[in-house]
C-alpha positions in Angstrom: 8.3 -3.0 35.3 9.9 -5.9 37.7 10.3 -6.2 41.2 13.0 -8.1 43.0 13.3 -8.3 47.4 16.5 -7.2 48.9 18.3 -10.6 50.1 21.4 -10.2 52.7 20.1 -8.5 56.0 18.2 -6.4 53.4 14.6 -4.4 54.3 12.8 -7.6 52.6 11.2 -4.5 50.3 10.7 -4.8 46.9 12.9 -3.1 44.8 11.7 -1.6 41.6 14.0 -3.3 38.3 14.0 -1.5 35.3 11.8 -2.0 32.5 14.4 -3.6 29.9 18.3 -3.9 30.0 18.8 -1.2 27.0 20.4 2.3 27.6 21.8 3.7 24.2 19.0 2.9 20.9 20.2 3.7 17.6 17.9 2.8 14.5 19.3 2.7 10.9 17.7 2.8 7.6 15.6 4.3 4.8 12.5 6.6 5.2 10.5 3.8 6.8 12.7 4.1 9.9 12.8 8.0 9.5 9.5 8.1 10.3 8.4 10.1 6.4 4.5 10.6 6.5 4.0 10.4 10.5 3.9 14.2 10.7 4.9 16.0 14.1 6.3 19.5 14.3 7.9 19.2 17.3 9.9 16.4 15.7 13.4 16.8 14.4 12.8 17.0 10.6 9.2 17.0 11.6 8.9 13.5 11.6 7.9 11.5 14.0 7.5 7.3 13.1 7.5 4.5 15.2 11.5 4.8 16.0 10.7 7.9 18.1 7.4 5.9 19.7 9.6 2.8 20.1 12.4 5.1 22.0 10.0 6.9 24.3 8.4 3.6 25.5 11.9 2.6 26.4 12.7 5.7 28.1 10.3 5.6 30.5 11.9 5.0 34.0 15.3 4.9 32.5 16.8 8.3 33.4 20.2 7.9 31.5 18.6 6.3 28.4 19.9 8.0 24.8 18.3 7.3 21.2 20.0 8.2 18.0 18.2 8.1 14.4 20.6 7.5 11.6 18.0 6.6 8.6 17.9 9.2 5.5 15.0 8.6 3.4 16.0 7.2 -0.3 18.6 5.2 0.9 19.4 1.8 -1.0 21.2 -1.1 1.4 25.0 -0.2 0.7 24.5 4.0 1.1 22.8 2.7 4.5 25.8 0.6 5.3 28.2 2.9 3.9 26.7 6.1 5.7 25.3 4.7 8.8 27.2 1.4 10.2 30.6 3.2 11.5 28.7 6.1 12.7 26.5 3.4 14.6 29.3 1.8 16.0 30.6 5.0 17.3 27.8 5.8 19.4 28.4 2.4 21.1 24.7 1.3 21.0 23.6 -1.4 23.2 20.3 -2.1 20.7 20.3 -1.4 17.0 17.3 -1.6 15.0 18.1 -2.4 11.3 16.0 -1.7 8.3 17.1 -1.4 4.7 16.5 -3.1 1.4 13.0 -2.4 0.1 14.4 0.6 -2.0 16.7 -1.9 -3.6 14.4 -4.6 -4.3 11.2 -2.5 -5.9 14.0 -1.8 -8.7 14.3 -4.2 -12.0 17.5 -7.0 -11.4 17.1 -6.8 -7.6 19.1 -9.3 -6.3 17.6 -10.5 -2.6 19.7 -13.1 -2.0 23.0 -10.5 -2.5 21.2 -8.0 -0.5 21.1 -10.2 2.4 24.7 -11.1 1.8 25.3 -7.2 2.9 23.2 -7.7 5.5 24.8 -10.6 7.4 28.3 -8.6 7.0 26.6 -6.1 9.1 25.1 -8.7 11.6 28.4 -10.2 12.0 30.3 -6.9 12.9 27.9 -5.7 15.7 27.3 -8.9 16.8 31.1 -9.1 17.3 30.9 -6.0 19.1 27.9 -7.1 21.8 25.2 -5.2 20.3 21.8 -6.6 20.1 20.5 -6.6 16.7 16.9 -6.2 15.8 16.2 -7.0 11.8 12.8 -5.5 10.2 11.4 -7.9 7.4 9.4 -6.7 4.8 5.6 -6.6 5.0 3.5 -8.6 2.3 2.3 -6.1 0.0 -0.4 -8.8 -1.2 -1.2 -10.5 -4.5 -4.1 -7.5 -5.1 -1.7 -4.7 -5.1 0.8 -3.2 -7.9 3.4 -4.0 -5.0 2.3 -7.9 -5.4 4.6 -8.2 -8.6 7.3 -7.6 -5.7 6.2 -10.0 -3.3 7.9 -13.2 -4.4 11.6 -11.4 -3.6 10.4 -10.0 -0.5 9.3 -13.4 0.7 13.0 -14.5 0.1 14.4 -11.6 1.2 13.0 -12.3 4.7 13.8 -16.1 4.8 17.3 -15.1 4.4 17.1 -12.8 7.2 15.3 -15.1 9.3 18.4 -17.2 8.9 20.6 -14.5 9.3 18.7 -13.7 12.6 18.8 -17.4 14.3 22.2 -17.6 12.9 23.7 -14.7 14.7 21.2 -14.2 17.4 19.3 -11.3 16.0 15.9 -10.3 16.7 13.3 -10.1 14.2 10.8 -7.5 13.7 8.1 -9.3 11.4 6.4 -6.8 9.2 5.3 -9.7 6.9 2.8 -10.9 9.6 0.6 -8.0 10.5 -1.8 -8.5 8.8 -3.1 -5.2 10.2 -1.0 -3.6 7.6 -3.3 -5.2 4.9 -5.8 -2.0 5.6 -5.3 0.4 3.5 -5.5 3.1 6.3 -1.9 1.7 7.5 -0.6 3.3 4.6 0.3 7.1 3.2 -1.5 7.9 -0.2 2.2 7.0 -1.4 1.3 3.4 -0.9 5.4 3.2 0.6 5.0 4.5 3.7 2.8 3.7 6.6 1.1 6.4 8.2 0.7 7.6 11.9 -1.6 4.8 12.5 0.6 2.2 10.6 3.5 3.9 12.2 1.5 3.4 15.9 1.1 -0.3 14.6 4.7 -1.0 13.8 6.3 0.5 17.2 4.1 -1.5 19.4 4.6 -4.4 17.3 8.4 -4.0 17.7 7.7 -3.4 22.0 6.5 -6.7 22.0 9.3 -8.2 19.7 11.5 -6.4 22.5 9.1 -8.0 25.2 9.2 -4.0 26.9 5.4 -3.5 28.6 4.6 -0.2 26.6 1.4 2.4 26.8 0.6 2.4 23.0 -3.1 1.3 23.0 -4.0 -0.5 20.2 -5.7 1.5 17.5 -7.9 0.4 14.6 -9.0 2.3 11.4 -12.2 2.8 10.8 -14.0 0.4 8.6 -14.1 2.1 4.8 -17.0 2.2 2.5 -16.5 -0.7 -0.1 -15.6 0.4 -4.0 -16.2 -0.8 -7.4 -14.0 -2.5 -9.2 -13.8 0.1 -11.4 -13.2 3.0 -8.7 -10.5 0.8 -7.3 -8.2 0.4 -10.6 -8.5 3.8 -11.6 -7.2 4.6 -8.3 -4.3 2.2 -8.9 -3.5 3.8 -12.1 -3.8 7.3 -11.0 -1.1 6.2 -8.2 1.1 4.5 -10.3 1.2 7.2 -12.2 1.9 10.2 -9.5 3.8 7.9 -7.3 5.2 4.1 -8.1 7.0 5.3 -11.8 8.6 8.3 -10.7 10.2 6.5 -7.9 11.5 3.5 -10.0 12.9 5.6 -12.9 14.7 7.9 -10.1 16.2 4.7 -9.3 17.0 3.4 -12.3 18.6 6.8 -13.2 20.7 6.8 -10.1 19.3 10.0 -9.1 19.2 10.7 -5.3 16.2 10.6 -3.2 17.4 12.1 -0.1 16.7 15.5 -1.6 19.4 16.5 0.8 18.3 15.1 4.2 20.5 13.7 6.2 20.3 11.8 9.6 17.5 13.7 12.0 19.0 12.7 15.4 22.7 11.8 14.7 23.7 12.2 18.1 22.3 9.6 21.3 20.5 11.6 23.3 17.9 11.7 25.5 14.4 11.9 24.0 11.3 13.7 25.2 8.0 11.7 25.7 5.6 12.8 23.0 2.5 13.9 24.9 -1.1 11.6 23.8 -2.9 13.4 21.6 -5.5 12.0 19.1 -3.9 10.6 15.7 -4.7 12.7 12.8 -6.9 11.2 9.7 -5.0 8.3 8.6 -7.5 7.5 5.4 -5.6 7.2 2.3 -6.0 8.9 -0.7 -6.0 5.6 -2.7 -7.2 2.3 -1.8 -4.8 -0.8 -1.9 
């Protein structure tokens, strides 16, 4: 938090400034920005994810600051668009985080260059409107992984929205470079969504992007015994099995993935600081 003196036959005191210039917060996107797999009760849909972590930080000594959460897990890019951009622009945001695509390009025919076509129309209009625009890239799901077969349209995926970014004067919140994300820990045994500790990584990641001074202490997973080869591969059948093919032929099938959900805070409101508690186990169930 600043300080500025009183000028004009003032005290001389210091005044305190606010932290950051935001007031009204709205995320959009998929199950990533929903916060899926960062368990909290006490959470709306009982969800917590580092949206929620990135509003309380920006609460803090703003008294009239509101946060809405418009992302619905399952979402492809145009449902988010479709669903969630005019409801955005209603609650007259004065910082809107962005995240969509992934669902879209883990399925066959993916186009990323298109996909970021639909996301530069969505730039444009809230640029246009004064909002400040933060855009997530993807993270790099490695050359190791089942996911690495992906990572050659994620990579142009984000060029294209680094461009969009500088183009419009967007913000961008670069998964693709922590490479703290590499540990397995950051992830849910789902291998698609980060978990508390991931989520914890991503929100003070996106503090700094924001340049906000934030109290999320760094947190690092505990170092995990080393496998086999053999251990390791049966692990990534086993998940690909349980978790990666039922996903891809829901999409291919069109069938939804919401199972119903819709937006957990649709209304900008204010948002209670989550009190610090220690993370629960973030060790996943499978290696990656």
């Amino acid at each position: 938090m600043g300080f500025e003196t009183e000028g004009g036959g003032g005290s001389g005191q210091p005044r305190m400034l606010p932290p950051h210039p935001w007031r009204r917060f709205v995320a959009m996107g998929d199950s990533f920005t929903e916060g899926l797999d960062d368990p909290e009760p006490l959470s709306p849909g009982g969800h917590r994810g580092w949206a929620d972590r990135v509003a309380e930080e920006l609460s803090r000594g703003v008294p009239d600051f509101a946060y809405a959460n418009l992302a619905v897990r399952g979402q492809l890019l145009h449902e988010v668009f479709e669903t969630q951009l005019g409801h955005a622009l209603a609650l007259k945001p004065d910082l809107l985080s962005m995240q969509a695509g992934g669902n879209d390009l883990f399925h066959p025919g993916a186009d990323p260059d298109r996909l970021a076509a639909e996301v530069e129309n969505a730039v444009e209009i809230l640029r246009s409107r004064g909002v400040n625009v933060l855009i997530f890239v993807g993270p790099d799901s490695g050359r190791a992984t089942v996911l690495g077969q992906f990572r050659s349209k994620i990579a142009i995926y984000n060029e294209n929205l680094r461009g969009i970014a500088d183009h419009h004067g967007a913000l961008i919140a670069d998964l693709w470079s922590m490479t703290e994300l590499h540990d397995s820990q950051m992830w849910s045994a789902d291998r698609l969504h980060p978990s508390s500790l991931g989520h914890h990584a991503v929100a003070s990641m996106v503090l700094k992007t924001l340049n906000v001074p934030h109290n999320l202490e760094p947190r690092s997973p505990k170092p995990l015994p080393e496998k086999r080869w053999r251990q390791a591969r049966a692990e990534d059948i086993t998940w690909a099995r349980e978790y990666f093919v039922p996903w891809v032929v829901r999409g291919i099938k069109h069938e939804p993935t919401n199972g119903g959900h819709s937006a957990k805070r649709p209304v900008a409101a204010p948002i209670e600081i989550a009190p610090v508690t220690p993370e629960p186990s973030n060790r996943s169930q499978f290696g990656t």
